[in-house]
Legacy VTK file of the C-alpha trace (Angstrom):
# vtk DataFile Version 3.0
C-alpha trace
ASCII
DATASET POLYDATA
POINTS 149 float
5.491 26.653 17.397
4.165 23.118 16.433
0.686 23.382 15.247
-1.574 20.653 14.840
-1.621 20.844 10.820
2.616 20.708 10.728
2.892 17.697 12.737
0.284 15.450 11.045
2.903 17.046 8.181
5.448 15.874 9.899
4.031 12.360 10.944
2.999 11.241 7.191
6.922 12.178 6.010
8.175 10.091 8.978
5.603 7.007 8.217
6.990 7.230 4.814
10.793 7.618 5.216
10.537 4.969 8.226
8.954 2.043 6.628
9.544 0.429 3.354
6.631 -1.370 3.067
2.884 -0.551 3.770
-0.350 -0.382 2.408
-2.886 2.651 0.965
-6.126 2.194 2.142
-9.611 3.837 0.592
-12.025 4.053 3.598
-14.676 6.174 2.138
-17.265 3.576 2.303
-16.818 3.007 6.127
-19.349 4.770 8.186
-19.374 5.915 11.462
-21.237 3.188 13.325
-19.336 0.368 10.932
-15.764 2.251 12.249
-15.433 0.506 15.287
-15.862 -2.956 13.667
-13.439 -2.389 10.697
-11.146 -1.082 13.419
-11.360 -4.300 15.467
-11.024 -6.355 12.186
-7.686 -4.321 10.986
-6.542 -5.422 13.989
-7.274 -9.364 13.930
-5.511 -9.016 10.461
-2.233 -7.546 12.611
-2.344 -3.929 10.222
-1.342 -1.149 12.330
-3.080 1.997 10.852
-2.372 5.510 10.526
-6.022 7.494 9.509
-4.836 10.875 6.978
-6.679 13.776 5.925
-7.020 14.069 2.335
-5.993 17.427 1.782
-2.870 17.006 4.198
-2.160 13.704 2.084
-2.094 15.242 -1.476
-0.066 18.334 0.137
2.789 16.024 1.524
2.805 14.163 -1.918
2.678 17.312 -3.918
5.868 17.998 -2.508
7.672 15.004 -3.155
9.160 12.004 -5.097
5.315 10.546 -5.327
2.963 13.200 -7.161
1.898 10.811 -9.870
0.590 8.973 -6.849
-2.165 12.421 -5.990
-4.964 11.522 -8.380
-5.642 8.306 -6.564
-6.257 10.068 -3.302
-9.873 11.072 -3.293
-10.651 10.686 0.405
-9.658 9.419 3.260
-6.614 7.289 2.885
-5.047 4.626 5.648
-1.901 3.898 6.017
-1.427 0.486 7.080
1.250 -1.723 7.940
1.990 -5.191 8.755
5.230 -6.480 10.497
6.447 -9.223 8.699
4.908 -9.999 4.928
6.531 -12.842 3.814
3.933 -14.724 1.777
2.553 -12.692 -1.306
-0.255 -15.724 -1.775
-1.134 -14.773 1.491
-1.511 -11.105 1.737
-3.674 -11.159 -1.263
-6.158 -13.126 0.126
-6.350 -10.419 3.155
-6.574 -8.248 0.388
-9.974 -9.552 -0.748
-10.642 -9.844 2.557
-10.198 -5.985 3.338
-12.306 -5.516 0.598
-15.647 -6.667 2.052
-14.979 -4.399 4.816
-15.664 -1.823 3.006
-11.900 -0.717 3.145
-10.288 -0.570 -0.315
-6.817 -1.441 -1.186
-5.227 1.360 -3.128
-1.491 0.470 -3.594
0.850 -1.035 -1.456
4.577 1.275 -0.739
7.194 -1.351 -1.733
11.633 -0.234 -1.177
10.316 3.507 -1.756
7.983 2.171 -4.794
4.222 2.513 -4.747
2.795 -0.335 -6.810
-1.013 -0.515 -7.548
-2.600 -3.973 -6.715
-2.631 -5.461 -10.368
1.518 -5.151 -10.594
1.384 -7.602 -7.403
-0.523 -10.628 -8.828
2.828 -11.797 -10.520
4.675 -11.218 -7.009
5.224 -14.153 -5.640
7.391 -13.111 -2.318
8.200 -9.644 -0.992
11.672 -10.198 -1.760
13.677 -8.372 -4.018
16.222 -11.442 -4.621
13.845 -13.460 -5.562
11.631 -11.366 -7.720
14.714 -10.373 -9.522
15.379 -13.861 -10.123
11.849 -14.497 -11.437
12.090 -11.858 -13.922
15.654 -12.873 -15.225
13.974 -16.409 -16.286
11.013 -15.290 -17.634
12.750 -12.771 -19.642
14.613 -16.040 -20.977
11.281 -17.694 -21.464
10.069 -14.952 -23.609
13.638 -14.855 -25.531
13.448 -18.467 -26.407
9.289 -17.830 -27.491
10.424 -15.081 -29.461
13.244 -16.714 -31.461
11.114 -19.583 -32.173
8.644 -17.376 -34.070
LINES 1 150
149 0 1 2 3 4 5 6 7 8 9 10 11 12 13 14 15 16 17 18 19 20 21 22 23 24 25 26 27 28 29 30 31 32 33 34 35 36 37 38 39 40 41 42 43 44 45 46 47 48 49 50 51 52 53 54 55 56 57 58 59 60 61 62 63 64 65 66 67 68 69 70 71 72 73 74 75 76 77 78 79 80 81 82 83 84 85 86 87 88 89 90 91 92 93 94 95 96 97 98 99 100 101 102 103 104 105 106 107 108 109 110 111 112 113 114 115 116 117 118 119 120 121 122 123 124 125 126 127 128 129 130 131 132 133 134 135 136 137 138 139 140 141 142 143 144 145 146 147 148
């Protein structure tokens, strides 16, 4: 028999295995008569959101791949997700904007990765060609530095 409790289970391991990419969201801060505007905002910023209950959250983590990822769930968490991130420049600056909303950015799930928001100010694109390529010259940057010295 599916209760109510397994399939909000089951939902949060399917958001996870099913998309690569999306967003942890902190909305503590958001009250009840601020919801509906925060909602209506999420929208104009084209994140589809998933609302989780704490406990159920750090249960499906304890069980898997991400429980280093537990102690920075303290309430409820949003999973959000946009369809197409292309520009990292971008997507920050909806990042600050999420932030007056009252909605904090957590991390962001990235190829089965969760990366907290400081590791994605040196992102430049969402794509792991590129990034790869980034890193490979300024790993030579830092070479040449280093032999200089």
């Amino acid at each position: 028999m599916l209760t109510i409790k397994k399939f909000k289970v089951w939902k949060i391991k399917n958001y996870i295995k099913k998309h690569k990419l999306f967003l942890f969201l902190n909305g503590s801060r958001v009250t009840y008569r601020d919801w509906l505007e925060t909602e209506q905002l999420l929208k104009q910023f084209n994140l589809n959101f998933y609302t989780v209950n704490n406990n159920i959250c750090i249960n499906v983590f304890n069980n898997s791949v991400y429980k280093n990822f537990i102690q920075t769930i303290n309430c409820t968490v949003l999973l959000a997700r946009q369809k197409k991130f292309k520009n990292i420049i971008l997507f920050l600056k909806n990042l600050t904007e999420l932030n007056s909303l009252m909605i904090i950015p957590i991390s962001l799930k990235l190829n089965h990765k969760i990366y907290i928001l400081p590791q994605l100010k040196n992102l430049e694109l969402f794509d792991f060609k590129h990034n790869i390529i980034v890193l490979r010259k300024k790993l030579i940057m830092y070479q040449r530095i280093s032999k200089s010295f």
